[in-house]
N, C-alpha and C positions, 0 to 999 in steps of 0.2 A: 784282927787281920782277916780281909776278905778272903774266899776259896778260891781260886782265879776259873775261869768257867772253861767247860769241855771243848776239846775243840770242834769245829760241829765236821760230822759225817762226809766222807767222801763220796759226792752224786757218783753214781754210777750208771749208763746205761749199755745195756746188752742187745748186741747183734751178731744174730747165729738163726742162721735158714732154718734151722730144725725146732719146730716146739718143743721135742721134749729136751734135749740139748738148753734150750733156753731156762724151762722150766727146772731143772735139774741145778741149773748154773742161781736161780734165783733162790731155789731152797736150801743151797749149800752156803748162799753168799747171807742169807739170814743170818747163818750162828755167828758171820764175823765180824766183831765189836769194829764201829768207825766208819761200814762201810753201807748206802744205804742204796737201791736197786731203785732207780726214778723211772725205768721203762723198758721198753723193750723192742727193738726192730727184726724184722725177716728179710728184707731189705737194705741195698745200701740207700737206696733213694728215700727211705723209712726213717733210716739212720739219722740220715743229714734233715729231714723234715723235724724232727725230734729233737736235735741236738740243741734246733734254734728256738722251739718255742721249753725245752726241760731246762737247758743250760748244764749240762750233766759237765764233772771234772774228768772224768774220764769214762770211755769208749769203749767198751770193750770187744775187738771183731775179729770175728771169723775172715778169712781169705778166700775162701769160696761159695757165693752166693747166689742163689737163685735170682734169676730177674736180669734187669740192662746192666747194671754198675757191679762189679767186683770190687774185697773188702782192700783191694791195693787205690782204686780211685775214689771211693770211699773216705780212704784214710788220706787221702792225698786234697781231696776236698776239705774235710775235717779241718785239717793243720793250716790249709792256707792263711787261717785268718791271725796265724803268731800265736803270739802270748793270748789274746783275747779267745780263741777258740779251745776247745776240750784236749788234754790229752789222750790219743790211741796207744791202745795196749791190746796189740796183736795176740789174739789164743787159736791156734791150729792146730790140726795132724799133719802139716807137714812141714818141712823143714831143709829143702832142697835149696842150695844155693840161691838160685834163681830168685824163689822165695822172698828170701831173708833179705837180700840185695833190695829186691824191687820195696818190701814193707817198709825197710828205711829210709830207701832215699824219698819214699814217699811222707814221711815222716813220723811215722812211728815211733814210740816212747822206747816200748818193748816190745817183744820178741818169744812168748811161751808157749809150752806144746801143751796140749789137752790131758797128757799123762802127769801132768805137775801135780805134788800133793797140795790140798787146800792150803795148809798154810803159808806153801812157796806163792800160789797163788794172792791169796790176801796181801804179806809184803808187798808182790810186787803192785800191784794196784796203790797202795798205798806210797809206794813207791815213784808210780809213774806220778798218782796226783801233785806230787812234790817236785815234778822235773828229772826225778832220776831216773836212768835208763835201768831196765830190767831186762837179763836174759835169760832162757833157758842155760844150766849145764852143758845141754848137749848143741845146743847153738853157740851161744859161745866160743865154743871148742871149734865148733868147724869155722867160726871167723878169726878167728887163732890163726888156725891150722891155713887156711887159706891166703891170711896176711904175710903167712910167714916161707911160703909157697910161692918163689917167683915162677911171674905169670912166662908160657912159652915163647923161645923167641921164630919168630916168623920172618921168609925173607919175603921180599916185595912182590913175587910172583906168587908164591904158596898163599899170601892175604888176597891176592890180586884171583886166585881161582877160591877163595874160603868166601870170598863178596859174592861169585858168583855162583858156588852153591847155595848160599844163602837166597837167594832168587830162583831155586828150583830147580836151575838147568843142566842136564843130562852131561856125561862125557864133550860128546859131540859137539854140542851146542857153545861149550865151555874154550873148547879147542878153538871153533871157527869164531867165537868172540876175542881171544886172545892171539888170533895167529900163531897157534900152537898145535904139534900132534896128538892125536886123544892119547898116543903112547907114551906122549911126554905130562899130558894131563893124569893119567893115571899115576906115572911114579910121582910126582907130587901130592897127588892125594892117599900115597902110601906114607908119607912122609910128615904129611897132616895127620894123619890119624896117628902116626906114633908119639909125634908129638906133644898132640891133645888127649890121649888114654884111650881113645876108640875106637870101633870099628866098624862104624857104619857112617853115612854121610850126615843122617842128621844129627848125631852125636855128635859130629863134628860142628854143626851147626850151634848147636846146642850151649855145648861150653864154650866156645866161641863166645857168645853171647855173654854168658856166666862172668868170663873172663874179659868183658871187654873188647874183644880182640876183633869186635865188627864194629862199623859208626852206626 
């Protein structure tokens, strides 16, 4: 009876602005059986050049990169092409809503932080290469926590002055956009802000965004 043969190696290519970041990423990813490092980009425009002449199964990127393309339009090029293109598997330091949001809808496998121990890391790579989604613990948890968190309700003027902070504009400018008194503008954006947890305007902006709550 034949041996039945290994299964071969998961391509890997690494994308992280930092050489030694990258280097550190490729000596660690040596010791782990299956998994095999076909290259390496500092760029997202690097990335995607590489991806199509390496054929790697999966991507490995950073979110913030040096150069014109960030690792969200990156990853968002990447995946376009379906099933025929590489799986991305997001590794960062950070982890802000925001974040997490924009890496998946752009399509993203997974989702891990740079404090992951090696062997969470290895699963999961091994992981994405098979289509499963992999996350962080601590992501995870805040998509949890976030799904389970109805989003604030807003009334038509409170959105109707959150649009137009969002464009910038002052009290004033807010007022005579809406045929409203800056004194009737202000207790609304007192109202906004308790709402949304914050207390400044671009916070308000901010999660706004996070939450949807602007087009």
């Amino acid at each position: 009876m034949s041996t039945p043969s290994p299964a071969p190696p998961v391509r890997l290519l690494l994308c992280d602005d930092h050489a030694v970041v990258r280097a550190g990423l490729r000596a660690l990813l040596s010791s782990a059986e299956g998994i095999e490092v076909v290259g390496e980009a500092a760029t997202g425009e690097e990335a995607l050049a590489m991806a199509g002449s390496l054929h790697p199964d999966v991507v490995l990127m950073d979110l913030q990169l040096d150069g014109g393309m960030d690792g969200v339009t990156a990853t968002r090029r990447l995946t376009s092409g379906g099933e025929s293109g590489p799986r991305v598997l997001v590794l960062t330091m950070f982890d802000t809503d925001a974040d997490v949001t924009r890496a998946i809808e752009a399509g993203a496998t997974g989702y891990l932080l740079k404090a992951e121990r090696p062997d969470e890391l290895f699963t999961a790579i091994r992981d994405a290469a098979s289509g499963r989604t992999a996350l962080s613990a601590p992501v995870a948890d805040r998509l949890l926590t976030r799904m389970r968190t109805p989003s604030p309700t807003l009334s038509p003027r409170e959105r109707d002055i959150l649009r137009q902070l969002a464009h910038g504009l002052g009290n004033r400018e807010i007022a005579r956009a809406l045929f409203i008194s800056e004194a009737t503008v202000k207790t609304h954006l007192g109202r906004i802000y308790g709402k949304l947890g914050v207390v400044t305007r671009a916070g308000a902006v901010a999660v706004a965004k996070e939450r949807r709550l602007l087009p």
